[in-house]
N, C-alpha and C positions, 0 to 999 in steps of 0.2 A: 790478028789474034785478039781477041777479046779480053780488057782487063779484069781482073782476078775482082770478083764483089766480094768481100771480107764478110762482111754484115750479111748479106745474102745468106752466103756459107754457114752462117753460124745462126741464123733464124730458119733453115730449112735443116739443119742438125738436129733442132729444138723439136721441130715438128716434126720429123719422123721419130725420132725419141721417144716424144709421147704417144705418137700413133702407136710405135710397139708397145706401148706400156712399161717402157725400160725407167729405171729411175739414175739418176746422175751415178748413183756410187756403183752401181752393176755397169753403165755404160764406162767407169775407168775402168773395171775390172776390165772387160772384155779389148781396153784399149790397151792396158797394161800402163795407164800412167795413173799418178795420184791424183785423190782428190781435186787437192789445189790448185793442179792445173786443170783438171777439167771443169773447176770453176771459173779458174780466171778467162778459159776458152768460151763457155758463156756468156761472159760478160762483154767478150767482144776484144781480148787486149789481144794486142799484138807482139805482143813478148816471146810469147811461145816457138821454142823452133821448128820449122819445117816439119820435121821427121815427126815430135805428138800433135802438130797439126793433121796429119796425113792418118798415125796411130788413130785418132779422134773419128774423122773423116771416115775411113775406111768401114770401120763401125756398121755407119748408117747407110753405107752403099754408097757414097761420095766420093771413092775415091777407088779406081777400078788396077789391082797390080797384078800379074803374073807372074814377076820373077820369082826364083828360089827362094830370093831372103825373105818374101812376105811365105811361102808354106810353112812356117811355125807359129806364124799370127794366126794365121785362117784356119791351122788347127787348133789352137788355143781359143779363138773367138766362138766357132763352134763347138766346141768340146763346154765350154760354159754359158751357150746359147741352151745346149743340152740338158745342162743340170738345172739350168732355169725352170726348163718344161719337165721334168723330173719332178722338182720339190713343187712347181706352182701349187699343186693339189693339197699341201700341206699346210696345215695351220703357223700361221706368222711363228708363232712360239715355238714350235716342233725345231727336235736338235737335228734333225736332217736339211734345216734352211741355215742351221749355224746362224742362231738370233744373237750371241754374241761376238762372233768374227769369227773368221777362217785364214786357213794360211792355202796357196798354193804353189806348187813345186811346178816344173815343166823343162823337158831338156831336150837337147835333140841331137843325134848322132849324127857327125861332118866325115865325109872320108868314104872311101873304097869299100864297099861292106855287100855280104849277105843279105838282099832282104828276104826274110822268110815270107812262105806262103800263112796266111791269114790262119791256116790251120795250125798250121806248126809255132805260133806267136805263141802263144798261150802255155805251151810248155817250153818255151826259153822264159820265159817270164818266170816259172817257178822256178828254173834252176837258179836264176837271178837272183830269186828274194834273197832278204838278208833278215835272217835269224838273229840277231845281237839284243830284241827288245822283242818283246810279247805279241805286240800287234805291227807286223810289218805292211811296210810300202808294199801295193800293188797287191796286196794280200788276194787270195785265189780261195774258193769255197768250192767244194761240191754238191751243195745245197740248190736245189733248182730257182728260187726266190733270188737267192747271192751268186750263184757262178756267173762267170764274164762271159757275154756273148755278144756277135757280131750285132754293130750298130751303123750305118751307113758308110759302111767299108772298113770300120775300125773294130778293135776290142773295146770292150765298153763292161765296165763292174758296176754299181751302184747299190750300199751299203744300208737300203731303208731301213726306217726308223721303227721298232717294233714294241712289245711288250714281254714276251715271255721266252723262255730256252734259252738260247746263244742271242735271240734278239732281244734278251734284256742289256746287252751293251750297248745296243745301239737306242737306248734311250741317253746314251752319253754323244754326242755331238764329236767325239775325239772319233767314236769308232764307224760313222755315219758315212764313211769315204765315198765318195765318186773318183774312178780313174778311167784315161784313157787312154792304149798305144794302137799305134798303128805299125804296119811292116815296113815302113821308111824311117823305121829309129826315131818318131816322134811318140813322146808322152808326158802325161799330165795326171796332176793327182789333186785330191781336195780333202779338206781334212777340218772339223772344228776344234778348238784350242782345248787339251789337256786338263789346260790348269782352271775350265770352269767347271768342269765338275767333281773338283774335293771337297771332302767334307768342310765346313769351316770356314770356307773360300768363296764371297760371292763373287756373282759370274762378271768378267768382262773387267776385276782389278787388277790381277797380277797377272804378270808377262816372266815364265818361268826362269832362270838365269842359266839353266842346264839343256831343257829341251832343244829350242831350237839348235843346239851345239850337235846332237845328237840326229837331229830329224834333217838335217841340209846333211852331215856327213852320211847317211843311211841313205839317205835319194840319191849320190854321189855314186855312191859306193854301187849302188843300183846300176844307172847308167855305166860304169866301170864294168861290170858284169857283163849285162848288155851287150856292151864294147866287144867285149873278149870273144862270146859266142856268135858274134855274126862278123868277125874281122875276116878278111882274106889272107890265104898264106902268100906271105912276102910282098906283103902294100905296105904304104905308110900307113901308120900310128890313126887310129879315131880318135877324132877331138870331140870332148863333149860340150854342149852350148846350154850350159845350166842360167835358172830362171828361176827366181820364188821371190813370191807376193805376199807379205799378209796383210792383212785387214783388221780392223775394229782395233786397234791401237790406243786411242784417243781416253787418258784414263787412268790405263793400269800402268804399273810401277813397278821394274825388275825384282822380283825378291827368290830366294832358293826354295822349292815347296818341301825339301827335306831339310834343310834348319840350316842353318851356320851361315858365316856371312864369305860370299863368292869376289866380291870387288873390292878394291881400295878404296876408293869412294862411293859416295851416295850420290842416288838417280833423284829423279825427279818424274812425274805422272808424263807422259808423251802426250803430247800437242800435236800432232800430226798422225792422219787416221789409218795412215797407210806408209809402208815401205818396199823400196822397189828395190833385191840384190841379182848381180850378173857375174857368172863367170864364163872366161872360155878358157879348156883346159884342156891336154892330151890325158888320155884314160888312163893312159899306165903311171900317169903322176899321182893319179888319185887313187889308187892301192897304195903306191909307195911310200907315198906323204899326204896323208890325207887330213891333219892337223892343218899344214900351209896353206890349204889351199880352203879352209872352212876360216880360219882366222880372216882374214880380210872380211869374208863376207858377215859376220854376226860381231864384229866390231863394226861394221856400219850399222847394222841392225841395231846394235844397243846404243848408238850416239843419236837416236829418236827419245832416250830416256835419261839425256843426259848424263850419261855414261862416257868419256871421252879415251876410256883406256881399257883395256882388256889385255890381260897377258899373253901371249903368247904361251905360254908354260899353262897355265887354266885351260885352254882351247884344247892343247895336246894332252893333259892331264883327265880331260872328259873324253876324249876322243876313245884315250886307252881305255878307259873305264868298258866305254862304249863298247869298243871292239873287244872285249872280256865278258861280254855275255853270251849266254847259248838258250835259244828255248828252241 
């Protein structure tokens, strides 16, 4: 057996990297690790464990898996090889490339289930949405430009960037979505940050102290749905394998964009450009308790801003909020 060349590995990364034309912070995207480690993988250290080695790896074709647990990688690495060649065509500035950061969501159904035919996706999807905010997840058009249609075996939406009618929202970067499910209970969504296009508000400082509470428990809730319409009668429980990333961090400074002050204490601008949160959850927890189960995850999100405490009573107190709206 041949010893493993480290250096090798990691100068034949570099060179297919830029052969694709990929730049470092899209090749972590697609790896699902942070910056920092895919810098320090660059540089050659050897710190890094296995598994974002392999994440890294696999990337550039270096690393060949079949089993199960890599099909939610290989939908997510294409599903965002996709949105690449999507926006390529777009000017750097355009809010369909989300020039100040993006967040994304991604989950995937474990368990005994339903999969629908490719036809019939598309309207479980709608019974799915969640109505609790104005512009929901996985949002559905029947507009020929917006409606979701088959993309190399999957659903595929993309929310281009317009001027005028209904596509004057999507000269906001919040409304710009790319999503994608497929009939094996995998999906992904993309979405640019809210809080840069307020009036008042330049782009890329504030990190909202409400949204993200609101948008992990709405994609939750999503999957929860999901769940419910493709469960089998009398299997065990779907467990959902929730994911989100965001990006462009590096800067902005938690503040509430409707006034008053949300935390005990004061954040500080985040030094780190990216956050990586994971749950695995049974579905029917996230109807039931669906505060428990977002707390964990957006108190690690806010200790990126120096934030080291988030109430538990705030978490459920926006959640209810949440789930009390209708549009």
């Amino acid at each position: 057996m041949t010893p493993l060349n480290w250096q090798s590995l990691v100068a034949e990364t570099l060179r297919r990297r830029k052969a694709e034309k990929m730049t470092q912070r899209e090749h972590a995207a697609l790896a699902s690790v942070s910056i920092p480690t895919i810098a320090a993988f660059d540089r050659g250290e050897r710190t890094l464990t296995l598994a974002k080695a392999f994440d890294i790896l696999r990337v550039v074709g270096l690393v060949m898996e079949q089993e199960p647990s890599g099909a939610q990688e290989t939908f997510v690495q294409e599903a965002f090889a996709r949105w690449r060649t999507l926006t390529a065509r777009l000017d750097e500035k355009s809010p369909g490339r989300f020039p100040h950061g993006w967040y994304r969501f991604d989950y995937a159904l474990d368990g005994d289930f339903k999969s629908p035919e490719l036809s019939d996706l598309l309207s479980l999807i709608e019974k799915a949405e969640i109505r609790h905010t104005g512009w929901p997840m996985f949002v559905t058009m029947t507009r020929p430009e917006f409606e979701p249609r088959e993309q190399d075996g999957v659903l595929e939406c993309w929310i281009a960037p317009g001027e005028t009618g209904i596509e004057r929202m999507t000269t906001d970067a919040a409304h710009c979505d790319f999503w994608r499910a497929a009939p094996s209970g995998r999906f992904l969504l993309m979405r640019g940050y809210q809080e840069d296009s307020q009036d008042g508000v330049p782009p890329g400082t504030i990190f909202d102290s409400t949204l993200p509470i609101w948008r992990i428990g709405e994609c939750l809730l999503h999957a929860a749905r999901m769940a419910a319409l493709v469960q089998k009668p009398d299997t065990p429980e779907i467990t959902v394998k929730f994911r989100a990333l965001y990006s462009g961090l590096t800067g902005r400074t938690v503040r509430s964009l409707r006034g008053g002050a949300d935390f005990l204490e004061a954040g500080r601008p985040a030094k780190s450009d990216e956050a990586i949160l994971e749950a695995v959850v049974p579905a029917g927890r996230i109807e039931t308790d669906l505060a428990s189960v977002v707390h964990p995850l957006v108190a690690s999100l806010y200790e990126r801003f120096g934030i080291s405490h988030i109430s538990a009573e705030f978490v459920r107190a926006e959640i209810d909020r949440f789930r009390s709206g209708r549009f």
